[in-house]
C-alpha positions in Angstrom: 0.0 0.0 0.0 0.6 3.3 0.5 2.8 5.0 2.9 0.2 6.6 4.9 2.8 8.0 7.3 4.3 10.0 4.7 0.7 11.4 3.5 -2.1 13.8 5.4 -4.3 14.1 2.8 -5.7 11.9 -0.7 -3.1 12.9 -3.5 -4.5 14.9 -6.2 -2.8 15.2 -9.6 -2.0 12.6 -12.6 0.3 12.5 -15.8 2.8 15.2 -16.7 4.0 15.4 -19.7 6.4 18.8 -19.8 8.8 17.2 -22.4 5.8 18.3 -24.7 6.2 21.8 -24.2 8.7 24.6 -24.4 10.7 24.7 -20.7 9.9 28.3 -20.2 6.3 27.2 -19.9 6.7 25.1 -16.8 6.4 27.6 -14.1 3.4 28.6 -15.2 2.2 25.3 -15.3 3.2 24.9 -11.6 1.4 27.8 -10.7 -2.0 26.4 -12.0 -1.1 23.0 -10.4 -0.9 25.1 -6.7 -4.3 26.9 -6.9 -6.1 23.5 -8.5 -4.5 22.0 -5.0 -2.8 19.5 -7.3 0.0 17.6 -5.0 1.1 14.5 -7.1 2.4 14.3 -10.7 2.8 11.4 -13.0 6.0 12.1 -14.7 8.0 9.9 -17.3 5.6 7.8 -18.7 6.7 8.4 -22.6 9.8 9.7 -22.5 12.1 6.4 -23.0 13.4 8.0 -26.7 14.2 10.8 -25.3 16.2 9.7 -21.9 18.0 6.9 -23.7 18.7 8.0 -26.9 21.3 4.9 -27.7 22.4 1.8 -26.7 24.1 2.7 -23.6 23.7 6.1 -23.1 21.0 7.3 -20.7 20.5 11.3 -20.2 18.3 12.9 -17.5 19.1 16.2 -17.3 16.0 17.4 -18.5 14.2 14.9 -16.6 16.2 16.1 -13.0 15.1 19.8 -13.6 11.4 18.5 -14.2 11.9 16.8 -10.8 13.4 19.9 -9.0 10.6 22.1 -10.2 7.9 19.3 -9.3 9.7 19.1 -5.4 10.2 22.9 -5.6 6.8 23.6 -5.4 5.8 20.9 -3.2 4.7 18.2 -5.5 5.1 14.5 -4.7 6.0 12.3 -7.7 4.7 9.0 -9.0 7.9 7.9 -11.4 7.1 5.8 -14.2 9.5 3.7 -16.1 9.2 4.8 -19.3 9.1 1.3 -20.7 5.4 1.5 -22.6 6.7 2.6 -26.1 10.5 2.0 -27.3 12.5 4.0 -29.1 12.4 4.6 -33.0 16.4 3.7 -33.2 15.4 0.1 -31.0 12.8 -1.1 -33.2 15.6 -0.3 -36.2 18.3 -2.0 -34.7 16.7 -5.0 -33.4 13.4 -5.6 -34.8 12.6 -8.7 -32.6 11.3 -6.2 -30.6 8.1 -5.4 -32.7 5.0 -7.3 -32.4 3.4 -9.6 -34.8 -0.5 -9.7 -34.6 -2.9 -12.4 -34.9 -2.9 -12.6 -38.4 0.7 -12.9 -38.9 1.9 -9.1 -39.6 5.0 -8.4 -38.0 4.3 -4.9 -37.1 6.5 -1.7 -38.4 7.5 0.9 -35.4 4.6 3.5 -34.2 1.6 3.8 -32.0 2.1 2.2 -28.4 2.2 -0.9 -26.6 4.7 -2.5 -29.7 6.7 -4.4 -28.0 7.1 -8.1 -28.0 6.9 -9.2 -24.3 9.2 -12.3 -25.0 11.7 -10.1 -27.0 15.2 -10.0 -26.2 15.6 -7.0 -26.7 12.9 -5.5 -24.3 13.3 -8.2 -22.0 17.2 -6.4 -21.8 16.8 -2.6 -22.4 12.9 -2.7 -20.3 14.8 -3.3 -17.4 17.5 -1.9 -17.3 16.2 1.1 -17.9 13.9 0.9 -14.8 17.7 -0.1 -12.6 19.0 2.7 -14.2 16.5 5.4 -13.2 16.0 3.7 -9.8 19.9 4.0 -9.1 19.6 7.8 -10.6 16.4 9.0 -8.1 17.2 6.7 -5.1 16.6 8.5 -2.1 14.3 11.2 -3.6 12.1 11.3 -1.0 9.1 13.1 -3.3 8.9 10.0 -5.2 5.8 8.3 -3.3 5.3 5.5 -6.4 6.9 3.6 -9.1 4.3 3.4 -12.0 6.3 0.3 -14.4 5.2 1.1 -18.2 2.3 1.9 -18.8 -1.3 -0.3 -19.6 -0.2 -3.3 -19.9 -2.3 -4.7 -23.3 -2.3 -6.5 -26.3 -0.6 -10.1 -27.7 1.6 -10.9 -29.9 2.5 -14.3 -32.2 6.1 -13.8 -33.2 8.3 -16.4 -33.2 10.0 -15.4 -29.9 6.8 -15.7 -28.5 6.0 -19.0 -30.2 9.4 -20.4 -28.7 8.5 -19.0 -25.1 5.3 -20.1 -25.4 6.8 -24.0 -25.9 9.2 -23.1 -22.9 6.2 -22.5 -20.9 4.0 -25.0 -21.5 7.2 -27.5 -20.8 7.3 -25.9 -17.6 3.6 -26.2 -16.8 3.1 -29.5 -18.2 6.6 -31.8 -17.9 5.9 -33.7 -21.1 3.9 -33.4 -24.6 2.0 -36.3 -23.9 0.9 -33.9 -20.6 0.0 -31.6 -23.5 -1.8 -33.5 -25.3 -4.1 -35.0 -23.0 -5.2 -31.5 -21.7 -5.6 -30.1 -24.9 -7.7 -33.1 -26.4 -5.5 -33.2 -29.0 -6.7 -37.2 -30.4 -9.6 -34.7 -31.6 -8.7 -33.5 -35.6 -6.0 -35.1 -35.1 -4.3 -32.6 -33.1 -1.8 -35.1 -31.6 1.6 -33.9 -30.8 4.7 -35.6 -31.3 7.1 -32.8 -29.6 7.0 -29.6 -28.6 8.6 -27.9 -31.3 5.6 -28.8 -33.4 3.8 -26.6 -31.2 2.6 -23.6 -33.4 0.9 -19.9 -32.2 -3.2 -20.2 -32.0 -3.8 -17.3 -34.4 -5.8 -16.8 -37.4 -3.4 -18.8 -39.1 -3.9 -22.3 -37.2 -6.7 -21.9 -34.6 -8.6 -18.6 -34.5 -11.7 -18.3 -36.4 -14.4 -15.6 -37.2 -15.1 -13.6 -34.2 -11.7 -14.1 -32.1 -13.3 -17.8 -31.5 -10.9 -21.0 -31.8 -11.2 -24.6 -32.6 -9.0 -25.8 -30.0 -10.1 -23.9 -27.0 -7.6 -25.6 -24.5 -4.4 -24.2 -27.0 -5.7 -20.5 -27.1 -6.8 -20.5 -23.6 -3.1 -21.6 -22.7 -2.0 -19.1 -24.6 -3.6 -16.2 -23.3 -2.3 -17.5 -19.8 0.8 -17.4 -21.2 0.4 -13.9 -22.6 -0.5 -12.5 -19.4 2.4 -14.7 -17.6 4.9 -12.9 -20.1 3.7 -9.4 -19.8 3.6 -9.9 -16.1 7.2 -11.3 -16.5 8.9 -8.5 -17.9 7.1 -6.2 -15.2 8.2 -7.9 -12.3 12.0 -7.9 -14.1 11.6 -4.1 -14.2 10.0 -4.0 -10.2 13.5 -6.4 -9.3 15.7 -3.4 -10.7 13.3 -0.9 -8.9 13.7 -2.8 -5.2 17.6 -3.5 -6.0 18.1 -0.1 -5.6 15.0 1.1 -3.7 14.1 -1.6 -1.6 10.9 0.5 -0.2 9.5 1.0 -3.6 6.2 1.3 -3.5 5.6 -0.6 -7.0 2.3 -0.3 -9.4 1.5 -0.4 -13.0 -1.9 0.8 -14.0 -4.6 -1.6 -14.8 -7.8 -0.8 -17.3 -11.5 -1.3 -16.3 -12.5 -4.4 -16.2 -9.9 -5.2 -19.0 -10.0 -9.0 -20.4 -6.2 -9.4 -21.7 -4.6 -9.9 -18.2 -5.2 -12.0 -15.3 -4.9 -9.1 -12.8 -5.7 -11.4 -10.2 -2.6 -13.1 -10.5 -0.9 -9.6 -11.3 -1.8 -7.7 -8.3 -0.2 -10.1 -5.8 3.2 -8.6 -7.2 2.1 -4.9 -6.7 2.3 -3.6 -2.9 -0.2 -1.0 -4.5 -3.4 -1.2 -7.3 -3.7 1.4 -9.7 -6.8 1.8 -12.2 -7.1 3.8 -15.4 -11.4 4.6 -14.9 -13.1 6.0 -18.4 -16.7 5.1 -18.3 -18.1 5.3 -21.5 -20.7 7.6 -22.6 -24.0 6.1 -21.5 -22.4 3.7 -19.0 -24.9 2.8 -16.0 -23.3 4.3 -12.7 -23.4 0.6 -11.4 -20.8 -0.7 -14.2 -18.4 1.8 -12.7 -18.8 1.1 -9.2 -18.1 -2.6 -10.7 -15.0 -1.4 -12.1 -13.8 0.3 -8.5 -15.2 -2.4 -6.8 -13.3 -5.2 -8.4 -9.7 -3.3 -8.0 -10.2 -3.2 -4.5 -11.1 -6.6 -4.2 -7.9 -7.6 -6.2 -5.4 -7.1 -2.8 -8.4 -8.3 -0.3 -9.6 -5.1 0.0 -6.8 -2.7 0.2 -7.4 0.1 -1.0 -5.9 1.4 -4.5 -5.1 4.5 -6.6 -7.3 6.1 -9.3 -4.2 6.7 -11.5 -6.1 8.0 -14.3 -9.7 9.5 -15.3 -10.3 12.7 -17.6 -11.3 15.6 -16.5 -13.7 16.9 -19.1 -13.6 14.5 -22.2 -12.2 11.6 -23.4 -10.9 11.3 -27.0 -11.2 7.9 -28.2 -14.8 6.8 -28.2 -17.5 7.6 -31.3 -19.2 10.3 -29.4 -16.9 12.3 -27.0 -19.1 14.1 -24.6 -18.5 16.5 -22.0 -18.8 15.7 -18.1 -21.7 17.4 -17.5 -21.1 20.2 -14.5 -20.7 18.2 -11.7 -20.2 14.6 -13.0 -16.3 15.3 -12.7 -17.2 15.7 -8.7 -19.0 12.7 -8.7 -16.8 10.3 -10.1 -14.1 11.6 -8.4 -15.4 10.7 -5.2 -17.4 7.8 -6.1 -13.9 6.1 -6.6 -13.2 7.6 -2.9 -16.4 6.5 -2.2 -15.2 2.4 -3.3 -12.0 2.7 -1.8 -9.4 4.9 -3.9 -6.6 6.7 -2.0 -5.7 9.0 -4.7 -7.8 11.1 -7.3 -5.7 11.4 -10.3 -6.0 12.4 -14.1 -5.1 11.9 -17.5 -3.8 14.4 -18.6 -2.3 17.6 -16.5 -1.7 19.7 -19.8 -3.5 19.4 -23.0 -1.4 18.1 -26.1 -1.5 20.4 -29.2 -0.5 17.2 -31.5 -1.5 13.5 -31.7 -4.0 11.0 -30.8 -4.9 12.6 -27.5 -4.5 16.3 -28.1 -9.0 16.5 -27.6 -8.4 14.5 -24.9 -9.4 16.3 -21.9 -6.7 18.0 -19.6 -6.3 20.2 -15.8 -4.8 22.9 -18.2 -6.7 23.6 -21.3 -5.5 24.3 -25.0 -6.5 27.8 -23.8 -3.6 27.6 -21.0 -6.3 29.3 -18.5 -7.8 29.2 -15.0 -10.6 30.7 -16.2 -12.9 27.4 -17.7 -15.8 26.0 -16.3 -13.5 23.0 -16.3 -10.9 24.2 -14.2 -12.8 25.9 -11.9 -14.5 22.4 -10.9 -10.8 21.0 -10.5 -9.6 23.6 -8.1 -13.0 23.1 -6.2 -12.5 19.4 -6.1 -8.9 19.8 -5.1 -10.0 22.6 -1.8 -12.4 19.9 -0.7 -10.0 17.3 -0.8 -7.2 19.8 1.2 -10.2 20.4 3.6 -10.7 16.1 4.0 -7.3 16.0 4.7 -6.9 12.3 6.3 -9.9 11.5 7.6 -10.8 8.5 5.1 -7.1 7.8 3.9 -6.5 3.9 4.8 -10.6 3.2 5.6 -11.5 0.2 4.0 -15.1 -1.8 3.0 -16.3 -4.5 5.0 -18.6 -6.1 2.3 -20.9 -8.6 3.4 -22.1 -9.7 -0.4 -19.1 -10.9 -3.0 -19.4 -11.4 -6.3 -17.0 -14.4 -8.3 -15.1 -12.8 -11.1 -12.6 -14.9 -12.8 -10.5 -14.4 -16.0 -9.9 -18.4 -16.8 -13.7 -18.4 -17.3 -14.2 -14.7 -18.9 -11.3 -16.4 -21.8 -12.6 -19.6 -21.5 -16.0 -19.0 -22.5 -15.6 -16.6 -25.2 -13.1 -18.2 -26.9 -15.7 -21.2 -27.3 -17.8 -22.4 -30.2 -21.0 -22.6 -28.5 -23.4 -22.9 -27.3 -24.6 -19.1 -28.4 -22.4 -16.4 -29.0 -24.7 -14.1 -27.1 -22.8 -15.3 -24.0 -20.6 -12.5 -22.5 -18.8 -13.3 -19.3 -19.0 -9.4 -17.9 -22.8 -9.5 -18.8 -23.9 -12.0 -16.3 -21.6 -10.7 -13.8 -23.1 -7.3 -14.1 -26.9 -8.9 -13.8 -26.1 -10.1 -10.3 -23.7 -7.2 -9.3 -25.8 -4.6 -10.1 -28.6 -6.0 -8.5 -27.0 -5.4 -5.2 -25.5 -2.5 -5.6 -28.0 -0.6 -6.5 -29.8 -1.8 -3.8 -27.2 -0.4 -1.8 -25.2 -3.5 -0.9 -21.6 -3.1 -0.5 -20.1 -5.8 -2.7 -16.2 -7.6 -3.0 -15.6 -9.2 -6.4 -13.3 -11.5 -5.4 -11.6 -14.6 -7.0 -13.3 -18.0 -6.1 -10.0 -19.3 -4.6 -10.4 -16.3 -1.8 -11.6 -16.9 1.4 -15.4 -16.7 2.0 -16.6 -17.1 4.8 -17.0 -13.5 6.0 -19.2 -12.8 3.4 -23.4 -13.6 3.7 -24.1 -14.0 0.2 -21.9 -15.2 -2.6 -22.8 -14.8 -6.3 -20.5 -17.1 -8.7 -22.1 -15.8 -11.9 -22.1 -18.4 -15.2 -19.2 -20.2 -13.4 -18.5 -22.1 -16.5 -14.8 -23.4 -15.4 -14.2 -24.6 -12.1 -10.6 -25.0 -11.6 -8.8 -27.0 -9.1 -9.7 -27.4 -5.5 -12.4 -24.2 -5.9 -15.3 -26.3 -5.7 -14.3 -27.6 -2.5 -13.9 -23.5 -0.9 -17.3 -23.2 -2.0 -18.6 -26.5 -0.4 -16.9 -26.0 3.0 -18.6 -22.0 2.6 -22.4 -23.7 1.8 -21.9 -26.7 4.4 -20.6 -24.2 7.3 -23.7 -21.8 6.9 -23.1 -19.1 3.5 -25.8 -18.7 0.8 -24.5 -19.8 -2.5 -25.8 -18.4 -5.6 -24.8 -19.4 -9.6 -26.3 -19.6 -12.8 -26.7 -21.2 -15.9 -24.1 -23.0 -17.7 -22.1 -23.4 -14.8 -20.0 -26.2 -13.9 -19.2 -27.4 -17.4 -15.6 -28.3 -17.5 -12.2 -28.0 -15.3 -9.0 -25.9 -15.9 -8.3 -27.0 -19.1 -11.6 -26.4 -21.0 -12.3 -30.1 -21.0 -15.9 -30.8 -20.0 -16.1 -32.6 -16.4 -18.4 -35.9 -17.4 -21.3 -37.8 -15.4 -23.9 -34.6 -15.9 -23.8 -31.1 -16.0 -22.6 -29.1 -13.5 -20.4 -31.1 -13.2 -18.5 -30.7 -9.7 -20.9 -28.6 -8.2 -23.8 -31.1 -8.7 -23.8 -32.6 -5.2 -23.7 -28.4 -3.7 -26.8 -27.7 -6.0 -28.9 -30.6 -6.2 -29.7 -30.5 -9.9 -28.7 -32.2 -12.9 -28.8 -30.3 -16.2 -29.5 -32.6 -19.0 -29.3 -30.3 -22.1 -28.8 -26.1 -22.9 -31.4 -24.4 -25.3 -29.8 -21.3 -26.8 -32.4 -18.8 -27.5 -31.8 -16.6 -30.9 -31.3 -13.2 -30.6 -35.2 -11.4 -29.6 -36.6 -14.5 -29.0 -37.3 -15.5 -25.5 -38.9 -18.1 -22.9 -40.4 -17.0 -19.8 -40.8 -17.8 -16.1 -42.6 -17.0 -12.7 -41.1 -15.7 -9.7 -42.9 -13.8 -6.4 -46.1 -13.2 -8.4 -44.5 -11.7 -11.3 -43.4 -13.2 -15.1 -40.0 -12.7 -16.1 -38.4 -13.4 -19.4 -35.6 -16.3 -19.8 -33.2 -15.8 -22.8 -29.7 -16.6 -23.8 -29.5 -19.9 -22.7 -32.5 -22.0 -20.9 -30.9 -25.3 -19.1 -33.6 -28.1 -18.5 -32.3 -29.6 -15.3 -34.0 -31.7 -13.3 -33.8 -32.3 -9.4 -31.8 -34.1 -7.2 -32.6 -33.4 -3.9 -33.1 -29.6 -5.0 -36.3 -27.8 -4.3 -38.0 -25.6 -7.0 -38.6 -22.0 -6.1 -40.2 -20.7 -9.1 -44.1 -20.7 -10.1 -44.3 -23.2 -12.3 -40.7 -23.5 -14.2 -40.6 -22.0 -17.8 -43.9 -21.2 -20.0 -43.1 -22.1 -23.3 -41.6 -24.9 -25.6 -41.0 -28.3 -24.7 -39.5 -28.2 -21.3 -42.6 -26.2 -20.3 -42.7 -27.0 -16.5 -38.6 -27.5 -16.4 -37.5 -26.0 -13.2 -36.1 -22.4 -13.2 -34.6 -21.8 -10.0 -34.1 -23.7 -7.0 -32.7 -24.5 -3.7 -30.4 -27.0 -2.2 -29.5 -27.2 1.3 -26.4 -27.9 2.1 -24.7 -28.6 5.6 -26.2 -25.2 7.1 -26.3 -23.6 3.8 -27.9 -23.0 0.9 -27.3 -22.9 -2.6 -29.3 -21.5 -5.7 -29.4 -22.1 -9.3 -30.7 -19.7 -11.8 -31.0 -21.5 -14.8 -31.3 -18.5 -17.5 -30.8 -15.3 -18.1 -32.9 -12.8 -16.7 -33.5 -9.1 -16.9 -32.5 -6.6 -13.9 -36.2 -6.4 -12.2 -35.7 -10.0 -11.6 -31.8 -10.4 -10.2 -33.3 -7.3 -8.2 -36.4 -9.1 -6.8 -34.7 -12.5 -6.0 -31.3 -11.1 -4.5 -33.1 -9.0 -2.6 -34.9 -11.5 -0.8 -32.1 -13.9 -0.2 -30.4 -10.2 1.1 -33.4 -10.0 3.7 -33.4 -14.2 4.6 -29.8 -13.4 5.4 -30.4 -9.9 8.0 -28.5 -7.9 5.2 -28.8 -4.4 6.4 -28.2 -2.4 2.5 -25.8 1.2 3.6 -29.0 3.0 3.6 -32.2 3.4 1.9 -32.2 5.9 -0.6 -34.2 7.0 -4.0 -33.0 5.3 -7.2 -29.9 6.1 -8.3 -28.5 7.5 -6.0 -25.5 5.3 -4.4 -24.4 4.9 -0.4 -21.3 3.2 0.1 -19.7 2.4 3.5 -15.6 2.9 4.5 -14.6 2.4 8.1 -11.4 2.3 10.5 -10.2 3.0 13.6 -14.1 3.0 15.4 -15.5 5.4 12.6 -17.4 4.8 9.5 -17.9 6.9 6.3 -21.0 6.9 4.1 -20.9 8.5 0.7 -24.2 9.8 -1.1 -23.8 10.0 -4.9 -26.6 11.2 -6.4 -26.0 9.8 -10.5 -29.1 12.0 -11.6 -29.4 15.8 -12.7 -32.7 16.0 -10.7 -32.1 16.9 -6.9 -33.5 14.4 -4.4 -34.1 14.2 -0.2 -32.8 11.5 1.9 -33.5 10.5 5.3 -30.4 10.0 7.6 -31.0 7.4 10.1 -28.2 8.2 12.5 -26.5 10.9 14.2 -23.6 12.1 12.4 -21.5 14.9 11.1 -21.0 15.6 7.2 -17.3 16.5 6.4 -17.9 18.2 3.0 -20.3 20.9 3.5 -19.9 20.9 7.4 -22.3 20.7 10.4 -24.0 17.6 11.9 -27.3 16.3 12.0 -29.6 14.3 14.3 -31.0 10.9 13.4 -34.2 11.0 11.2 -32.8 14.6 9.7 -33.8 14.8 5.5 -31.3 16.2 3.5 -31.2 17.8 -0.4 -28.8 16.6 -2.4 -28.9 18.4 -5.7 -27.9 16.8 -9.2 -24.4 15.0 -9.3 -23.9 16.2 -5.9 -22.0 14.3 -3.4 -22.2 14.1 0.6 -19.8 12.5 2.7 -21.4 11.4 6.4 -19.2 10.0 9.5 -20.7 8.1 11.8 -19.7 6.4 15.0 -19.2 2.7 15.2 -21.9 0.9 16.3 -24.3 2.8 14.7 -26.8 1.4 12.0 -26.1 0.8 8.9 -22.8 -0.3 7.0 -23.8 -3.4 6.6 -23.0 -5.3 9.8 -20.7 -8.5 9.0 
């Protein structure tokens, strides 16, 4: 984490990029940082051409005076590495280093994120770079972070990578016979006689329309491995970083709910999380709360940086609107609100040239404090000064967790069949905004993690049950939790191989069903189903189970076709627990209805009660609790308070049973002392 002993307030600030501009310029720059009460900048993240400029020559003279202006006027610094585009002169010297895509172009130099993760030559000049900037700023005692390259993305099918790839898979599996048993290879006569006849899944060999493959166990190896190399050449740069700085406080920053990389399996290398947060125009508040939500639940609840947002407009989606006055105040805190220490942006000065010079910035085109945008800014930054340290370190004690796994997210959209209308983050989102906006505090956790502090556990189209997971979610039923998962769930193990004697496979005996066939509904057509008095519809994918000790909970199982009658959802119980299927896919009124009453059976208190959309969310420590009101409308609401407690934005305290305004986008922070209702009781 952070070094809270070093901090007395949430940093404010983001990426610098000064090498842009003329040097005279900077002061000025400095002096609009101090009045938007900007205390943190981002500095280095492009500038590898310019600081190494040949083979062994590094030169950070302009970088030092950067530094000395940044610690001049008080400014911490996050130092990045540099490493996230390589020089021009690199990729013309050693072209090993350039990418080749998944249809078999070996990429020329340009754009970003060009770099073969298995070449030698980044695998050498990546990291050393990183030792050679550690050694250069060791002991600056501004530098708070280490931010390694930058958005970690993208694959690559070169023949480095084809020759690691065979490396790993040696590693993994011992033998090709190993290999060919967990890839089902005797099917098409895939067999494998050694592993150099081991070739790339790409659109050459394995991929096919749509980014599916053939041979799902091959490409779902391979995007481990992909994830396992990238992660690779970051933790050789973090080994430079700690040789010289050996309390380095190491991050890279990861995207919103971003499929390429485990970051599961990344963020038990980072002491800190950091997440780039765009929502895109039209994005329901709840899918970014999922996004915030899931990087704190990536180090067990830590909490984590907001390394990047915009401050006005983004540049890189169809339709690039504004943030709306306000809506910059309200996602700043709402990643407060979900357990961000820092409040950062992308990008501190506009560029004049490029692919982001639209993109929004603290310091316009216009170079002036005088924008509706700045102003905002400098308020947000004056609130944050007044905060000071009140929440820093407060974490979320959820009592609801979601399942979110990236095995199953690849796994399931690499596959041919059974519908293509399947999407992984979908069917998480049903269940996960369901409780939140109900007001439920929810983990997404990884279904390895401990459970048992949590009431409710959603495990969402758990398609791939890996290992011993089964068994962490048998000992949470059997000791007392309340299990919840949907359809197609339980199909096959690790390797994408389907787990035989009856669907869901290992999770049979926990749910008390057997699922004898999947109907995939076309797009617009739909079954339906009965549930607390009221019809729902049943799409995607209707499984026809049967029971096995379950109990059906619907009214009367689905209406239509042949399987009218086949049970819906049901009930097992288990040891002291229980454990529900959901055999379709529902729409929101529904996930809302039925999680709410298993939120009730289980004494779930939600933060507060409070009109639709508007979000309360729940930080505690050291005998105090904070409760942030986000109201995502434009209309102003009233909500009851149903404790005593003091409001450390606007000031002044307020009995239990007060009503408050909160006017569009606006955002109230309450403390509360322990003990006290609400905040969800664990």
């Amino acid at each position: 984490m952070l070094d809270y002993t070093k901090l007395d307030k949430i940093l404010y600030g983001g990426d610098y990029n000064p090498e842009q501009w003329p040097e005279e310029t900077w002061p000025e720059d400095m002096r609009m940082f101090r009045l938007a009460g900007i205390d943190i900048l981002t500095l280095n993240v492009f500038s590898w051409a310019a600081i190494q400029p040949s083979e062994d020559c590094y030169d950070f003279s302009r970088l030092d005076r950067i530094v000395e202006l940044a610690e001049k006027n008080g400014i911490r610094i996050c130092m990045a590495t540099s490493t996230g585009a390589h020089p021009a002169w690199m990729a013309m010297r050693h072209p090993d280093i350039l990418r080749t895509d998944e249809h078999g172009i070996r990429r020329k130099f340009g754009s970003r994120h060009n770099s073969c993760p298995n070449s030698p030559t980044y695998l050498k000049y990546g990291p050393a770079l990183a030792g050679a900037l550690a050694q250069h700023y060791r002991g600056r005692e501004s530098i708070v972070a280490w931010h390694i390259s930058n958005e970690y993305s993208g694959e690559c099918y070169c023949e480095n990578c084809e020759k690691a790839f065979r490396d790993w898979l040696k590693e993994k599996y011992g033998t090709i016979e190993a290999v060919n048993a967990a890839w089902d290879t005797a099917f098409w006569g895939h067999t494998f006689y050694g592993f150099e006849e081991i070739v790339v899944p790409d659109y050459r060999s394995e991929m096919f329309e749509g980014g599916r493959t053939t041979f799902q166990g091959i490409s779902l190896d391979y995007r481990r491995f992909m994830s396992d190399s990238m992660l690779r050449e970051c933790l050789l740069e973090a080994d430079e970083i700690r040789s010289a700085v050996p309390d380095a406080v190491i991050t890279t920053n990861f995207m919103a709910l971003y499929k390429g990389l485990d970051y599961a399996k990344w963020a038990k290398h980072l002491d800190v999380v950091a997440l780039d947060c765009y929502p895109s125009n039209g994005d329901p508040w709840t899918r970014t709360s999922m996004t915030h939500d899931q990087m704190r639940g990536l180090k067990n609840g830590d909490p984590y940086m907001l390394m990047e947002q915009t401050p006005s407009v983004t540049n890189w989606q169809p339709y690039n609107a504004l943030k709306r006055p306000g809506v910059l105040r309200l996602l700043s805190w709402q990643a407060v609100a979900h357990g961000a220490d820092t409040v950062m942006f992308f990008q501190m000065k506009q560029s004049i040239g490029a692919c982001e010079k639209y993109h929004g910035a603290v310091i316009s085109h216009a170079g002036s404090e005088d924008t509706r945008v700045f102003r905002e800014i400098a308020a947000l930054g004056t609130e944050l000064k007044d905060l000071g340290a009140r929440t820093l370190g407060s974490r979320t004690a959820a009592s609801a967790a979601v399942l979110f796994d990236w095995d199953n997210w690849w796994a399931i959209e690499n596959s041919a069949g059974p519908s293509t209308d399947i999407r992984y983050l979908t069917e998480v989102g049903r269940m996960y905004s369901a409780l939140r906006s109900m007001n439920y505090d929810v983990d997404l956790v990884a279904p390895d993690q401990p459970l048992d502090t949590y009431r409710l556990v959603c495990a969402p189209l758990w398609y791939m049950v890996k290992g011993r997971d089964d068994e962490n979610v048998r000992r949470y039923v059997a000791g007392g939790g309340t299990f919840v998962t949907s359809f197609f769930s339980g199909i096959v193990q690790e390797n994408d191989l389907v787990t035989t004697g009856g669907y869901p496979g290992k999770l049979r005996d926990i749910l008390g069903i057997w699922v004898e066939e999947n109907d995939a509904l076309p797009s617009g057509s739909q079954n339906s189903f009965r549930y607390g008095g009221r019809e729902y519809p049943a799409g995607i994918l209707c499984d026809i189970l049967h029971l096995r000790g379950a109990q059906q909970i619907d009214e009367g199982g689905y209406t239509g076709d042949f399987y009218k009658g086949s049970p819906v959802v049901t009930v097992n119980h288990f040891g002291k627990g229980r454990a529900y299927y959901i055999a379709t896919a529902s729409g929101p009124e529904f996930y809302r209805s039925f999680l709410g009453d298993l939120c009730r059976e289980q004494g779930m208190e939600p933060v507060m009660e409070v009109p639709a959309d508007v979000e309360a969310t729940c930080r505690r420590k050291e005998g105090a609790r904070f409760v942030f009101l986000l109201n995502h409308k434009a209309e102003a609401v009233k909500v009851r308070i149903p404790w005593d407690c003091a409001e450390l934005l606007k000031g002044g305290t307020y009995p239990a049973g007060s009503e408050i305004g909160l006017a569009g986008y606006d955002v109230r922070i309450f403390e509360i002392p322990d003990g006290s209702a609400g905040c969800q009781q664990v």
